[in-house]
C-alpha positions as CSV (number, residue, x, y, z in Angstrom):
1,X,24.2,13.8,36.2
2,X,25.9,12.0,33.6
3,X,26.7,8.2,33.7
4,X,29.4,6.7,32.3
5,X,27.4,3.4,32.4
6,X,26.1,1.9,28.9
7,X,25.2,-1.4,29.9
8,X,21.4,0.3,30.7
9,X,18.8,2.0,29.5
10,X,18.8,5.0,32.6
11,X,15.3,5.0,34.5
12,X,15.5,9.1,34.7
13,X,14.4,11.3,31.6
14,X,16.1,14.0,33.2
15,X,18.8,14.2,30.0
16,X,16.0,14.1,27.4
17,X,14.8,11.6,25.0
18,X,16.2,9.6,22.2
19,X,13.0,8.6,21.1
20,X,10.3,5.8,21.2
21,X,10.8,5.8,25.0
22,X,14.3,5.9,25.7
23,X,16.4,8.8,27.6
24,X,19.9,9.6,26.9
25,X,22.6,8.3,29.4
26,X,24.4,11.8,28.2
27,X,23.3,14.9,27.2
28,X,25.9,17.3,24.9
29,X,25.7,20.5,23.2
30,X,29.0,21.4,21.2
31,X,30.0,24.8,20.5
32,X,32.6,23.9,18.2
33,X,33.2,20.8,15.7
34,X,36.3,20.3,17.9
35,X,34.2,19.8,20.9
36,X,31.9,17.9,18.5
37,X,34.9,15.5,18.3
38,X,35.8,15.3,22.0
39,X,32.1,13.8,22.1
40,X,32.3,11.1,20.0
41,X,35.1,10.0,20.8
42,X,34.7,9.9,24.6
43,X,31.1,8.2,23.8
44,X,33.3,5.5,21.9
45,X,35.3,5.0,24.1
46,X,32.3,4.1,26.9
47,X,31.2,1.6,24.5
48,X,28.0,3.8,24.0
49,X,26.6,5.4,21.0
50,X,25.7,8.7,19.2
51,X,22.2,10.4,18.6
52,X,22.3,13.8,16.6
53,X,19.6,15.9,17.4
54,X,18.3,19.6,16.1
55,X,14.8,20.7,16.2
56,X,14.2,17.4,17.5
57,X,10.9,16.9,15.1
58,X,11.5,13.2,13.6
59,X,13.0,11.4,16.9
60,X,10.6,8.5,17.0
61,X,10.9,8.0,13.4
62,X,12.4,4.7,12.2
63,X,13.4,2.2,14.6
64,X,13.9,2.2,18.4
65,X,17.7,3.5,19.9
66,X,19.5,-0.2,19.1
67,X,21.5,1.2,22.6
68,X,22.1,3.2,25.5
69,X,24.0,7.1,24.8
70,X,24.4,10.2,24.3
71,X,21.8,13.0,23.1
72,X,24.0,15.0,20.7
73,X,22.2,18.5,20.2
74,X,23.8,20.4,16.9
75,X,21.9,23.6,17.6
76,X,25.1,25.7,18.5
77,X,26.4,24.7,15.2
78,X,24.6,27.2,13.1
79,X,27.0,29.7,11.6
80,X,27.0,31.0,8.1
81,X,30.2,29.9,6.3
82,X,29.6,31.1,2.7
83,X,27.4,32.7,1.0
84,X,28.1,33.9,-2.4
85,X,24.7,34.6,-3.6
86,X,25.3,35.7,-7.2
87,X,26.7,32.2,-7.3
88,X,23.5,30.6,-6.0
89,X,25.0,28.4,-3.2
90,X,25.0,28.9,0.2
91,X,27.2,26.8,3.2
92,X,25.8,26.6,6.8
93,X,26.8,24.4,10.0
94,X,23.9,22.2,10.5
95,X,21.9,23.5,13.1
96,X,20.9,26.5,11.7
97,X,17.4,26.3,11.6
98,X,15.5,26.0,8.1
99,X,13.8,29.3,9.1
100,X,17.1,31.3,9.7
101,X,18.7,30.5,6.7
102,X,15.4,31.3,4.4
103,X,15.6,34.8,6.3
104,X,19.2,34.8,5.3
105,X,18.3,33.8,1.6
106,X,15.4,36.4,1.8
107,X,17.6,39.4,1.9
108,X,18.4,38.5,-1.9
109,X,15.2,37.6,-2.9
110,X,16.3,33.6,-3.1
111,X,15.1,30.3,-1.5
112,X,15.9,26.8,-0.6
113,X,14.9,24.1,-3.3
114,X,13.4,21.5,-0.4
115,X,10.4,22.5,2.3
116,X,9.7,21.7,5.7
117,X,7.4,21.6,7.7
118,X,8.0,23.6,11.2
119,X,11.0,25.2,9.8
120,X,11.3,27.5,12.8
121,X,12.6,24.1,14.7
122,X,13.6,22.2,11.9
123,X,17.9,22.3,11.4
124,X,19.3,21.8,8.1
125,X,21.1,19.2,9.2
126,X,17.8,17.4,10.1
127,X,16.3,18.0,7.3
128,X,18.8,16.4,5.1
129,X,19.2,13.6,7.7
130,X,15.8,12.9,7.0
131,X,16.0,14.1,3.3
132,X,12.1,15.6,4.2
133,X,10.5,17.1,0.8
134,X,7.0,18.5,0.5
135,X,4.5,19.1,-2.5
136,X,7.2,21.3,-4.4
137,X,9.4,18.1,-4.9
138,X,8.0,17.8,-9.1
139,X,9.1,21.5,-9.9
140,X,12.4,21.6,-7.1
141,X,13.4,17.8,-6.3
142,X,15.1,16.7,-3.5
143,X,17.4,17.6,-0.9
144,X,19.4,15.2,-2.5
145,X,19.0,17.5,-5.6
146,X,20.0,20.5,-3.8
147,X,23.1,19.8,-1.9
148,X,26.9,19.6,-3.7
149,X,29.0,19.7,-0.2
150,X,29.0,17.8,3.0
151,X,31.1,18.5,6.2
152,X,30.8,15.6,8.7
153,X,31.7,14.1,11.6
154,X,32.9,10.0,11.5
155,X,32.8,7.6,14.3
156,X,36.7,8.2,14.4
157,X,35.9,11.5,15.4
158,X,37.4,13.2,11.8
159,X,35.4,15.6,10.1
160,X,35.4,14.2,6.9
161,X,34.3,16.8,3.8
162,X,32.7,15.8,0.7
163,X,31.9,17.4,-3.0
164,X,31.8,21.5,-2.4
165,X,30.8,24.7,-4.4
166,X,32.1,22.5,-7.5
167,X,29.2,20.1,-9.1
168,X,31.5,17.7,-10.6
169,X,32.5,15.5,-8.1
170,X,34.1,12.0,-9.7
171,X,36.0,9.7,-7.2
172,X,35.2,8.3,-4.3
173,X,31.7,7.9,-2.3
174,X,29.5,11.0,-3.0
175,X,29.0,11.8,0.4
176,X,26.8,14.5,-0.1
177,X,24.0,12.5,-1.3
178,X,24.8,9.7,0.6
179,X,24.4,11.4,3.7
180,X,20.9,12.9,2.5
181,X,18.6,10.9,4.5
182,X,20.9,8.2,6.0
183,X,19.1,9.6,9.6
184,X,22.7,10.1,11.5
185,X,23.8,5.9,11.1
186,X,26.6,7.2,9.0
187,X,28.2,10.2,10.4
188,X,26.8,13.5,11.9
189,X,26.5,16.4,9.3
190,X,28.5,19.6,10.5
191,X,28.3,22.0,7.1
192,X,26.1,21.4,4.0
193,X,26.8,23.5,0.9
194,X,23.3,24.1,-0.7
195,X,22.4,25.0,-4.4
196,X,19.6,27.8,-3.9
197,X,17.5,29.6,-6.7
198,X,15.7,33.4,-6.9
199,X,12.2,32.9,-5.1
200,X,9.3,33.7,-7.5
201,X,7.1,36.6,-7.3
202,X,3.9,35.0,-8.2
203,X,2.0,31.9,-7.1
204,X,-1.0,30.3,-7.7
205,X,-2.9,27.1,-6.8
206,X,-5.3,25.5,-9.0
207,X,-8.2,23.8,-7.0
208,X,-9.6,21.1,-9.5
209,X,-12.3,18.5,-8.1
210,X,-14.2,16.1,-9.4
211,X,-16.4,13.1,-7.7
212,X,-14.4,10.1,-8.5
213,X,-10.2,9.9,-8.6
214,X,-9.9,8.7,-12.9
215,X,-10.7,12.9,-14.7
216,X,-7.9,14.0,-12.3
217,X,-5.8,11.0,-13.2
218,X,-6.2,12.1,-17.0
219,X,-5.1,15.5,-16.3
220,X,-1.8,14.6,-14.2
221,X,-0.9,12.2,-17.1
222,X,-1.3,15.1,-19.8
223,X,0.8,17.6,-18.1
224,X,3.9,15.0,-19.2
225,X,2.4,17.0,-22.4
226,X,1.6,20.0,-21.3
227,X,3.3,23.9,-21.9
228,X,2.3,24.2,-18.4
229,X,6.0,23.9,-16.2
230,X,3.9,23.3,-12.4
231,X,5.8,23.3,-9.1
232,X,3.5,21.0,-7.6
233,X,1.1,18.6,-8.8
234,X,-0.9,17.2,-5.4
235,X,-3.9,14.8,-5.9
236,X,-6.1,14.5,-3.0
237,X,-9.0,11.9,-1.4
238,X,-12.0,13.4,-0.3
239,X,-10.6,13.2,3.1
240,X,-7.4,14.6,2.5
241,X,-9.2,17.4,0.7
242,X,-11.5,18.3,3.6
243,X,-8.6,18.0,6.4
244,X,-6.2,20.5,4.5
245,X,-8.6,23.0,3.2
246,X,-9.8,25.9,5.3
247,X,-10.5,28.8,2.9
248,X,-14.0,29.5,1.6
249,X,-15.5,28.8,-1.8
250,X,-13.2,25.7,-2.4
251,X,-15.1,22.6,-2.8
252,X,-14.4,19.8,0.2
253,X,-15.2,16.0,0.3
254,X,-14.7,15.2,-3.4
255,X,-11.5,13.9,-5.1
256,X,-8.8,17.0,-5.6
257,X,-6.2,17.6,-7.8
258,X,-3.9,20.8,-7.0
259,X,-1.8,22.3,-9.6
260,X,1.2,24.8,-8.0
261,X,2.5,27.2,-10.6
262,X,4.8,29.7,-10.1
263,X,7.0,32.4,-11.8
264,X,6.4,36.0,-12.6
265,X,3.0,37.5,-12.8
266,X,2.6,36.8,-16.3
267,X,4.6,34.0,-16.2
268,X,2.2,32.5,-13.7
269,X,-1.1,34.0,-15.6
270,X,-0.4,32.8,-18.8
271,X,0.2,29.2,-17.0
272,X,-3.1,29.5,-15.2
273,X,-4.9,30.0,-18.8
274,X,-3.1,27.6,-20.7
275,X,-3.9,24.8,-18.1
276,X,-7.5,25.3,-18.2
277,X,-7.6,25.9,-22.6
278,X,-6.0,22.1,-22.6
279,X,-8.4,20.7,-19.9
280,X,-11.4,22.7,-20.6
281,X,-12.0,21.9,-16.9
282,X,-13.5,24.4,-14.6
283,X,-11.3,25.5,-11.3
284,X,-11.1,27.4,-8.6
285,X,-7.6,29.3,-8.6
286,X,-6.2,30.4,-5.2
287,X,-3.9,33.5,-6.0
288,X,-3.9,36.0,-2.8
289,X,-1.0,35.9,-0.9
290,X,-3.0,35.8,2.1
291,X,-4.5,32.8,1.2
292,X,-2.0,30.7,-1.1
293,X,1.1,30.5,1.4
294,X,-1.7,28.8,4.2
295,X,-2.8,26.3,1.9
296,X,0.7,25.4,0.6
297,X,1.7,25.2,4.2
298,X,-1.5,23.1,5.0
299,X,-0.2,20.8,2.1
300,X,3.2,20.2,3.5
301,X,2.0,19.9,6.9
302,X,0.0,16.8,5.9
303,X,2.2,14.7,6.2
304,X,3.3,15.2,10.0
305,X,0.4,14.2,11.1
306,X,-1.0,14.8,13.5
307,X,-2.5,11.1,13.3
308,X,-1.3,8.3,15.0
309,X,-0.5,6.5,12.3
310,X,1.5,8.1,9.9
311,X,2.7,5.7,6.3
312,X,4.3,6.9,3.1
313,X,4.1,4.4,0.0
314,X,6.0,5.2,-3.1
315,X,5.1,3.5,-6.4
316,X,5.0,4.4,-10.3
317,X,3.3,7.7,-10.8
318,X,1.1,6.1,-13.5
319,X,-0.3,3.8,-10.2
320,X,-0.9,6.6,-8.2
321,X,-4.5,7.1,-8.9
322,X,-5.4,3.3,-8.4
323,X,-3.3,3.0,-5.5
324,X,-5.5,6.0,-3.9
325,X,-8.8,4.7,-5.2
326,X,-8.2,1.3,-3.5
327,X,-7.6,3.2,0.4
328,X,-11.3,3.5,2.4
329,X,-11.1,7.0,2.7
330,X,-13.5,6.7,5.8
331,X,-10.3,5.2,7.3
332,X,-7.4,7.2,5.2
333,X,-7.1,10.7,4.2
334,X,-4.3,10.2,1.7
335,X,-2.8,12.8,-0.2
336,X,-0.1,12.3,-3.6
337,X,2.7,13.9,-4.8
338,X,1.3,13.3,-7.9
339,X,3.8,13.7,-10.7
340,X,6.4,11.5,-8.3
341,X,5.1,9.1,-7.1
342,X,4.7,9.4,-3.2
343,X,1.9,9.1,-1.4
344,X,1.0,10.2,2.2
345,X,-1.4,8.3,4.2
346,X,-2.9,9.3,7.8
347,X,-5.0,7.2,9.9
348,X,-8.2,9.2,10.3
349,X,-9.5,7.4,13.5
350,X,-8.9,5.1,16.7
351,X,-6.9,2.1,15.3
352,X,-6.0,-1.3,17.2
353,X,-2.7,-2.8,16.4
354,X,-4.3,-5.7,14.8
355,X,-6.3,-3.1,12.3
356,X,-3.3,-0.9,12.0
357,X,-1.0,-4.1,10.7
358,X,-3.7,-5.3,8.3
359,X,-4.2,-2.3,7.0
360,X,-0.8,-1.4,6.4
361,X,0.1,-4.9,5.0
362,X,-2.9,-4.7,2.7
363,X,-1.1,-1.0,1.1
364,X,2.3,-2.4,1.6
365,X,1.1,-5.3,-0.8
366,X,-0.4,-3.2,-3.3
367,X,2.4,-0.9,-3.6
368,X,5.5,-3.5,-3.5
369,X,3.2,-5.4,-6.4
370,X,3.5,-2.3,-8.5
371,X,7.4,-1.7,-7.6
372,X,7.5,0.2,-4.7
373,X,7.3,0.2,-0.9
374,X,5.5,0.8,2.0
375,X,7.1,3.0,5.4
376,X,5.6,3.7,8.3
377,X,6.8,7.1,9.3
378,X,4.9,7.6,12.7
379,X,2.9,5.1,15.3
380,X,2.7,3.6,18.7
381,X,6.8,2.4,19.5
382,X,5.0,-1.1,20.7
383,X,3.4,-1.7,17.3
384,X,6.9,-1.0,15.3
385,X,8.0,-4.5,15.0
386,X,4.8,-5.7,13.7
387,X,4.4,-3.0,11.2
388,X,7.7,-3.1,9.9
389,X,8.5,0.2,9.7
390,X,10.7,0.5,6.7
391,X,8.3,-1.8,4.7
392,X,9.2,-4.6,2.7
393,X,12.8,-5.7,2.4
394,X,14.7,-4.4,-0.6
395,X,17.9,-5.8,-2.4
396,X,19.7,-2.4,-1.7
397,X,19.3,-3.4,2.1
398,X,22.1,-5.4,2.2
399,X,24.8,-3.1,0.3
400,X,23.7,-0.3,2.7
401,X,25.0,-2.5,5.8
402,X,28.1,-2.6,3.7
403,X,28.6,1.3,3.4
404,X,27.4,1.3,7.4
405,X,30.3,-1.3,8.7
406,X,32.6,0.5,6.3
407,X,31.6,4.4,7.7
408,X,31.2,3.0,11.4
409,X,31.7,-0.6,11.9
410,X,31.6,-0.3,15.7
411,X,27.6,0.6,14.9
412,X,28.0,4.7,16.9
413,X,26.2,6.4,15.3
414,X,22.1,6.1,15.8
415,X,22.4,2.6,16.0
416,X,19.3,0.5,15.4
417,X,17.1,2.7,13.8
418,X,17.6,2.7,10.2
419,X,16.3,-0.4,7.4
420,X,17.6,-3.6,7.9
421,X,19.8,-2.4,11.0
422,X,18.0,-4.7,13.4
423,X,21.1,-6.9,12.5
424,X,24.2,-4.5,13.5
425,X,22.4,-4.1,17.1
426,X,24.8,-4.4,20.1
């Protein structure tokens, strides 16, 4: 039954969860982005708020629900719209899963630039909510990089579109990026217009180890250098090393570095050699298909988990190797996105709070001292407010409350759970 009470959290999870512990006061699956509007404008009117959802995959990420609503699921939303592939773009609704519109893409031999991970579940929608990226990030970038158009829904209940099949977008906010990774607070992503490339017919991973973290480092910095063009560049702790592999005759439990390359058969050869003539380093290279997609799936899975404590730091890419020497990897198995910057950190056993916080503050510290920060993407709800989820408070903060009470001043949509929205709770 649905309440039109939204002065309580309900005591029945009977309409599904919202995350951290809270149920939805409302459950609501639109058909149409007219019905879509009839939504948020009734849940407005109640005084309640709005929760996207699609595959459902990140909903305890972030911050508790700042307030009781409704459980918005985007799922029926997943028509095709456009898709002039000798163009290379593509427009979906959002929640088409990741895995549809690859098989879509797959019919003309072309993929998404962005990864993620359970993409039979994941919605595209979602992922750019989240603005997820995995270990081809150097070679592809971001979602951010991929998307030129935005169709989506405002607190007023007006589908609002941004940017398009054009690049060159000039006046106003660019919406498209701006709702890549904003996690729903802003407005609720209908349509996305995607730039997509032809997928390669080669791939190969490079498996080079070594017994402490500063060879490795040597070779990331070269390839700034290097003829070789990689699609990944993924440097590893012993831990990390031994969690992720599964395939026989690579070496486990020593410092990793893992070198994606892809292209042609030639292309991809040719790569392969030139990488080990400028390092004169000896490698394992992991070319059958049978065994390369597995182990880049097992390094974009990573960083889901399944630990219980889940952080992301990002820092210069020059840090990254003394940033990961300085974890206990008897505690961490941490893997880097090398060339970027990013590193993924999961707790490798039991953890109290108290541990969990000191540990976390002691990264967060290291990382914020060399000009980054420190998230906690996934733990306990009760130990979110001493961990500070979204890490140390940034100057940009304060300018995104700005673009929030602009977008949504009434605080709608997923109120509460992005940085520095503690403030705008109701």
């Amino acid at each position: 039954m649905i309440s039109d009470d939204r002065s309580a959290w309900p005591d029945a999870p009977g309409l599904g969860p919202l995350g951290d512990g809270r149920c939805a006061s409302a459950a609501f699956r639109p058909k149409t982005v007219a019905e879509l509007a009839d939504v948020v404008k009734a849940e407005a009117a109640l005084g309640g708020a709005i929760y996207p959802q699609g595959g459902r995959l990140a909903l305890d990420y972030g911050l508790p629900p700042g307030r009781p609503g409704a459980a918005v699921d985007l799922t029926a939303l997943a028509d095709v719209v456009d898709y002039p592939h000798a163009d290379m773009t593509v427009t979906v609704q959002a929640g088409m899963t990741v895995a549809a519109l690859q098989a879509l893409l797959d019919e003309h031999r072309q993929r998404l630039l962005f990864e993620v991970p359970e993409p039979d579940r994941a919605t595209i929608g979602g992922a750019l909510a989240t603005a997820v990226c995995g270990p081809r990030r150097y070679g592809l970038g971001r979602p951010r990089d991929s998307i030129i158009g935005v169709s989506f829904m405002t607190a007023a209940g007006v589908e609002v579109d941004g940017g398009g099949r054009v690049v060159k977008n000039v006046a106003g906010y660019d919406f498209p990026k701006l709702l890549t990774g904003s996690l729903g607070t802003l407005g609720v992503i209908t349509q996305a217009t995607l730039k997509v490339r032809p997928k390669p017919t080669a791939s190969a991973l490079i498996w080079l180890t070594a017994p402490t973290v500063e060879p490795l480092d040597a070779h990331v910095a070269a390839l700034n250098a290097s003829s070789v063009r990689p699609t990944a560049v993924e440097l590893l702790n012993p831990s990390a090393a031994t969690h992720i592999v599964g395939l026989p005759g690579l070496k486990t439990r020593l410092w990793t570095l893992v070198v994606g390359i892809e292209g042609d058969p030639d292309s991809v050869a040719w790569q392969v050699d030139e990488f080990r003539r400028e390092t004169g380093a000896d490698f394992e290279v992991v070319r059958d298909e049978d065994e390369v997609e597995p182990l880049w799936a097992g390094l974009l899975d990573f960083q889901t988990g399944p630990a219980p404590l889940v952080c992301s730091a990002s820092l210069r890419p020059s840090r990254v190797a003394a940033f990961l020497a300085g974890l206990d990897p008897e505690r961490w198995a941490a893997k880097a996105h090398a060339g970027d910057g990013v590193v993924w950190l999961n707790a490798l056993e039991g953890w109290t709070e108290d541990q969990a916080v000191e540990a976390v503050e002691s990264a967060r510290a290291v990382a914020v001292r060399d000009g980054g920060n420190l998230v906690v993407a996934y733990c306990p709800t009760a130990w979110k407010p001493r961990l500070r989820v979204w890490g140390e408070p940034r100057g940009d903060w304060a300018f995104g409350r700005k673009v929030k009470q602009a977008l949504d001043p009434d605080g709608l949509m997923n109120p509460g759970r992005f940085a520095g929205e503690e403030a705008l709770r109701k």
